[in-house]
Structure formats: structure tokens, C-alpha cells
N, C-alpha and C positions, 0 to 999 in steps of 0.2 A: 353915316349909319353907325350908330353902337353899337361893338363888336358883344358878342354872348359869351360870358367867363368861363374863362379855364377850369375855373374853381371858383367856390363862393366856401368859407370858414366861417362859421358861425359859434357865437359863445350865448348862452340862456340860460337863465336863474331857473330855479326848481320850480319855480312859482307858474315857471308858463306850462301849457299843454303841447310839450315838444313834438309831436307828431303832427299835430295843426300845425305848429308851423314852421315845420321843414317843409311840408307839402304846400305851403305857400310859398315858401324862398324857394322853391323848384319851382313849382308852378309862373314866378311871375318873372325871376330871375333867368330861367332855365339856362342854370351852368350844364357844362360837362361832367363835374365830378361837387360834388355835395357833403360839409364833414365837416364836424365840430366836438363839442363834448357841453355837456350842463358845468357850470359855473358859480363862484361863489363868490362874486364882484365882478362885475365888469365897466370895461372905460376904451374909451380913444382919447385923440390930439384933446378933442369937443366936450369929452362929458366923462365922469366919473361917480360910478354909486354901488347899487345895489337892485337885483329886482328886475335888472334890465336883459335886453339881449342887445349884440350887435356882431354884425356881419363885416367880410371881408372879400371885396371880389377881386380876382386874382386872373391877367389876360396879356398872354406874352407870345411871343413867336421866337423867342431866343432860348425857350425854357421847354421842359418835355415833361406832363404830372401822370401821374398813377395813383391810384390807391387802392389802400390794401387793408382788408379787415382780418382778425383774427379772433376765434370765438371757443369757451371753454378757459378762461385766464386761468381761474383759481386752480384747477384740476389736474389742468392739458396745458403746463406753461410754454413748452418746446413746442406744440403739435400749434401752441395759437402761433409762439414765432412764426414758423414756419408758414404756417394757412395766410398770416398775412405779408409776410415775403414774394409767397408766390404767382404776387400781384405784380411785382415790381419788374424791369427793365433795365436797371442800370449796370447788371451783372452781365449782362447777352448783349451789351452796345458799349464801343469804344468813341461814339459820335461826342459822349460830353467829357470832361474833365474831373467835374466834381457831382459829389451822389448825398442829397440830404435828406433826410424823413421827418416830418412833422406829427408827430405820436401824439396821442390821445385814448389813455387807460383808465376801464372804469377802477378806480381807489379801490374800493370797499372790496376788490379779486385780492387786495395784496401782492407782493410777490414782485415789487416795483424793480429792486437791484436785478434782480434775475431774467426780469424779461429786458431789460437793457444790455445783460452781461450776454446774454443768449440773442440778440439782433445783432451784437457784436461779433460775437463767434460765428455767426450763420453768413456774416454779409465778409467776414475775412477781416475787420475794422477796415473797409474801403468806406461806408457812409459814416456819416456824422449823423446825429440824435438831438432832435429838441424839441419840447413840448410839456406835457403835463398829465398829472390824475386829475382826472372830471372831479368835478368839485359842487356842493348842495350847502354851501354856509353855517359847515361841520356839525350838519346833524347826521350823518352815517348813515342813512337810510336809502337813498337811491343816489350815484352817479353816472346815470349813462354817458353812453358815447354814438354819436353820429355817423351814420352812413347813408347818404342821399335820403331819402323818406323813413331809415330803421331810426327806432328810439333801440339802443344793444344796451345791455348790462352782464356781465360776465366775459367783457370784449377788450378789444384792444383797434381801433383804428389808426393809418397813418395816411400822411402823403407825402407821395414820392415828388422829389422837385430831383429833375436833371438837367444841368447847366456850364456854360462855360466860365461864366467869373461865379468866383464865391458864393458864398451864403453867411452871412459873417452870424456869427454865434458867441454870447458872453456870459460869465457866468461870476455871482461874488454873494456874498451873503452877510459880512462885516460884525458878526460874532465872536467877541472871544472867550480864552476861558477864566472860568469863576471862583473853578479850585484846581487840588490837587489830581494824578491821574487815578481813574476806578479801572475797576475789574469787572466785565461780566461776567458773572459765575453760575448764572441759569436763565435762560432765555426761553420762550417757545413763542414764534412767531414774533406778532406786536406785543408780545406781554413779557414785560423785562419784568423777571421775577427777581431776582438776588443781585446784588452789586458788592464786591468784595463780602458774599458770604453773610451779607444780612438782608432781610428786606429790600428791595429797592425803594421805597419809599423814604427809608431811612438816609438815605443819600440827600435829599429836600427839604425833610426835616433838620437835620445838621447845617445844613446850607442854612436856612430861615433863622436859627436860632443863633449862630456863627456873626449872621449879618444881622442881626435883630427884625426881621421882617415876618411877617403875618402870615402864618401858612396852614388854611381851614382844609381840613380832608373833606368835609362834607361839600367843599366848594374848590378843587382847587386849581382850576383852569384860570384863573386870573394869575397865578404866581406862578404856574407850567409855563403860561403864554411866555413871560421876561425871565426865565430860567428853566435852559431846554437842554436836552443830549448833544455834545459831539462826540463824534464817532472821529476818533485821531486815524489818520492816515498818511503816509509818505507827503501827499501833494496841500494838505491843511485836515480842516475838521467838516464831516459829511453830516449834517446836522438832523436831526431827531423830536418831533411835538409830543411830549406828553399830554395825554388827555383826563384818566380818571385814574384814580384808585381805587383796588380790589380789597375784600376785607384779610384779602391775608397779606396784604401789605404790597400786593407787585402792582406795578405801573403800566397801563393800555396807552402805548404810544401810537401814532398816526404811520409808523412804517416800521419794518424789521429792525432790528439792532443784531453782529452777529454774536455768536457764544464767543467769550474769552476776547471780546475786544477792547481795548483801553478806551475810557471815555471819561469826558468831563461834564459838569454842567456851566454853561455856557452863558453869558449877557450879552446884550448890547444897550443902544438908545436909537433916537427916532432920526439923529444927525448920522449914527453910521451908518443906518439899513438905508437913508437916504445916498449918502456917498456910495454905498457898496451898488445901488442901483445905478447910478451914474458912472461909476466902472464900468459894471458890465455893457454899458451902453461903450462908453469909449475901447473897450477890447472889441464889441460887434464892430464899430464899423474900422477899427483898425484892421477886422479879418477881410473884409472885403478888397483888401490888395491899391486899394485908392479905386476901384469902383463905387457908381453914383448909389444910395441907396434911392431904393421906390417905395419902402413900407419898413416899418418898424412894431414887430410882435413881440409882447413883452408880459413875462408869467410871472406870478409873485405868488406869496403862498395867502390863504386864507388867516393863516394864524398870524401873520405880520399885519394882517387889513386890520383884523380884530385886536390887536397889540398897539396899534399907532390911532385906531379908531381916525378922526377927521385930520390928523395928522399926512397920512397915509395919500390925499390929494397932495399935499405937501411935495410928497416922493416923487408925485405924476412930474407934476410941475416942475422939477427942478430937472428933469431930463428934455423937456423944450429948448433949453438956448442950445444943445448939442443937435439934436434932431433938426430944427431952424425947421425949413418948409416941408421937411418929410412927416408925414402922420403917422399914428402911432394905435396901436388898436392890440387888445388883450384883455385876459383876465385872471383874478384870483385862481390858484388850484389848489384839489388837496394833493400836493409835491408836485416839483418839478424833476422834467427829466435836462439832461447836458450833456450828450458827450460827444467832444469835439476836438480837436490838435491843440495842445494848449491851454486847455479849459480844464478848469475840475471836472473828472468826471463822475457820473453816476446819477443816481435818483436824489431828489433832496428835497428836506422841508425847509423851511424859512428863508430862499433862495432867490435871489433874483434873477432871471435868466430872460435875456435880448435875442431874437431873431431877427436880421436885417437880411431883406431881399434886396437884391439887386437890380436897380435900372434895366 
């Protein structure tokens, strides 16, 4: 007889009527616990595109799930930690070893580093983080997030996995930098206003004209995509998606940047983000302690999908001979989340990040 899942993770393009069919993946599935986020690519081992959905069921007797919703993102950062912490288990039981959460934030709440830094500070850094902003194939306009039959927007869903071997977690994103270091010098929110004291546009423009490349304001998300923000820190660079320009010159990025941070703008090609994918795959299952992996979840960002265009199967592909007979199942986000022993941490755009379960 086939056991009824623990869990079922589902990932679905904006295109579908998400409440139809969570209530059909309950309805015919009937997991125990039900949770996903809308997406902006999706793919397994089988298939890779756009447009699609695909599920994940999830059925252990070695492992103990929960989940936990938190609602009010943009408003009530703390109060959403909190509401969806006080779902969890793995603070009031010494039965498992290790405590992971698989997060799922509607983007468009913002505020991505701070509810990471704030899951952190609330759980004491005993859990590890991994997961994503929901994602709608960056048109900004709705990213929800899954809760058994809720379509949530202004949320934050996770699930708790409690366990005795690992959860192996990896993290790379194979960016480097393009120039010299900047200056933030006015920031509010996603709108990086001033970079050393001028326009922050002016930073792109310099850049284009430096390198001779083509850089149309009235268009300029094609040369944002291959020349993006880091965000320099101790451990590497926390990388940054420029999206449009304002007429008074400041730049609407895809996530906060802080005031007064040194930053660069950034390159790569389609051979690193491929390599840096393949990292993070060889750091997940090196975390797994030499436990057997049973599923391989793997988040990339939209803006790398859109950047590498039919490339981008390329990237699938080349994490196969590592994975061998384990499957693989994921999708685009707008940002990933990582934080884990080891790992980069924090929120990030153009990142690749691995979640390997365990046997």
C-alpha cells in the first residue's frame, strides 16, 4: 500500500489558478502538510521550462516536519518571525540532532536580509535556512506563498524538517567584480539612490562607456541582467538585481542594499554560473557527513534564467553526473535564501543554492 506524504512542496507559474490547484494536490495527494510558493521557472531530473508546476512528495519515519506560516511580512517583520516559529518543535525536543527550515517569502513584502537575520536571532542560530522569494517571472505583481489550500501574499511560509543526519545545504553564485570599490551614500529601501555622491545610475553609465557597451535607460534590464550589485562582505560578495531607472537617476533593485556599504558592479559568463551551480551541489552533499542523499532542491534566481536564456538547461544538466540516480526538482526565485555552517550566508539574488535530503 502507498504510504500518504509527509509533505507534498509544490512550485507553480503565475499562469495557473493556484487555489484550484492546491485543493487538487490535497484533495488527491492528501499529504499531511501542503506548501510551496508561485515561481518563475520550473524544472526536475525530467524537464525544464517555464509555465509549469511541479510537486514534491516528501515520506520518512526518520524525519519529524512542521510548518509554520507567518503573516504581515512587510509591516510586522518580527511579529511574522515569530507567528511562524511558533509552529515549530525542534526548540522543546532533544530527540533530533539537527533543526532545518525550508522558507518560502512572498518577494514583493521585501525585507528579505532581516527576516533571515531575525529567524536567526529567534531560533538562537541552532536551525539552518534554505529556500526562496516566490517568484512570477519578474513582473512584480503577485508572489504568493503556499499554505495547504491558502494562496498568502504578504507571508512568509516554512518547513520544519527535524532529523538525525544532515540536511546538506550549498551555496555559490561565481560573480566577480568589474570595477573599482563604490560607496553607498543614500539608499531607501530597494532604491539605491547615490553611489559615491552621484546618481547611482551614473555608476552603469561609467561602467558601459569604460567598457564600450550599449547601455539604453529606456531599456536597461538587458545590461542590469550581465552587470549587477555586490555587496562586499567579510565572507565574499552578497549580490544585488538591478531592475529600472528612475528619472532622477536612482536604481530599483530586486532587494535592499545597506547605507554606507562598499560595493561593486559585478560579471560573470554562462561557464561560471554553470561551475558555481556545480559547487553548490558538491558542498550540499559534502554536508551530508557521507549520508545517502534521497532528493536534490535546487533554487536559482530568475534573473540568471533570463541571463543564460536556453543556456540555463545547460546549468541543469551539468549537475546530473554529480546527482547520478538522485532527482532533482526546483525552481527559479526572485532571491534565494542560505544560511547554513559554512555557507554564505544571507538572502541573495543570482545565487545558486542546493538542498540535499537525506536518505
Amino acid at each position: 500500500m502507498q504510504a500518504v506524504p509527509d509533505v507534498v512542496i509544490v512550485f507553480a507559474a503565475p499562469t495557473y489558478d493556484h487555489a484550484v490547484l492546491l485543493r487538487a494536490l490535497k484533495g488527491v495527494c492528501q499529504p499531511k502538510i501542503l506548501l510551496g510558493c508561485s515561481s518563475a521557472g520550473e524544472f526536475t531530473s525530467a524537464i525544464q521550462g517555464e509555465g509549469l508546476a511541479c510537486a514534491l512528495a516528501l515520506h520518512s519515519s526518520e524525519m519529524q516536519f512542521a510548518v509554520g506560516v507567518g503573516r504581515g511580512l512587510r509591516d510586522q517583520g518580527m511579529q511574522a518571525a515569530e507567528m511562524l516559529l511558533s509552529s515549530f518543535h525542534g526548540q522543546n525536543t532533544y530527540a533530533y540532532r539537527y533543526r532545518t527550515a525550508l522558507v518560502f517569502a512572498d518577494a514583493l513584502a521585501g525585507k528579505m536580509d532581516s527576516l533571515v537575520e531575525r529567524l536567526t536571532l529567534l531560533t538562537a542560530g541552532t536551525y539552518q535556512f534554505v529556500g526562496g522569494g516566490a517568484g512570477d517571472n519578474a513582473q512584480f505583481r503577485s508572489t504568493p506563498v503556499f499554505c495547504e489550500t491558502e494562496v498568502l501574499s504578504d507571508a512568509v511560509v516554512a518547513l520544519e524538517i527535524l532529523s538525525n543526519t544532515p540536511v546538506g545545504i550549498g551555496v555559490r553564485h561565481g560573480w566577480v567584480s568589474a570595477g573599482p570599490v563604490m560607496r553607498v551614500t543614500q539608499v531607501e529601501g530597494n532604491r539605491l539612490i547615490s553611489i559615491n555622491a552621484m546618481p547611482a545610475v551614473e555608476a552603469w553609465q561609467a561602467h558601459a562607456a569604460a567598457t564600450r557597451q550599449n547601455f539604453d535607460l529606456a531599456d536597461p534590464l538587458p545590461f542590469f541582467l550581465h552587470t549587477i550589485v555586490g555587496i562586499a562582505t567579510d565572507s565574499g560578495y552578497r549580490l544585488r538585481v538591478p531592475l529600472s531607472v528612475e528619472p532622477d537617476g536612482s536604481v530599483q533593485c530586486a532587494a535592499e542594499i545597506p547605507w554606507g556599504a562598499g560595493i561593486h558592479l559585478m560579471q560573470t559568463n554562462n561557464a561560471s554560473a554553470t561551475e558555481a551551480a556545480v559547487e553548490a551541489l558538491r558542498n550540499a552533499l559534502a554536508a551530508l557527513d557521507g549520508a545517502s542523499p534521497s532528493v536534490a532542491l535546487f533554487f536559482d534566481c530568475v534573473a540568471t534564467r533570463l541571463r543564460m536564456g536556453d543556456a540555463f538547461g545547460l546549468e541543469m544538466a551539468a549537475l546530473q553526473p554529480l546527482l547520478g540516480a538522485t532527482c532533482a526538482i526546483g525552481c527559479n526565485t526572485h532571491g534565494q535564501i542560505a544560511r547554513a555552517e559554512g555557507q554564505f550566508n544571507g538572502f541573495h539574488n543570482c545565487t545558486a543554492v542546493v538542498c540535499i535530503i537525506p536518505a
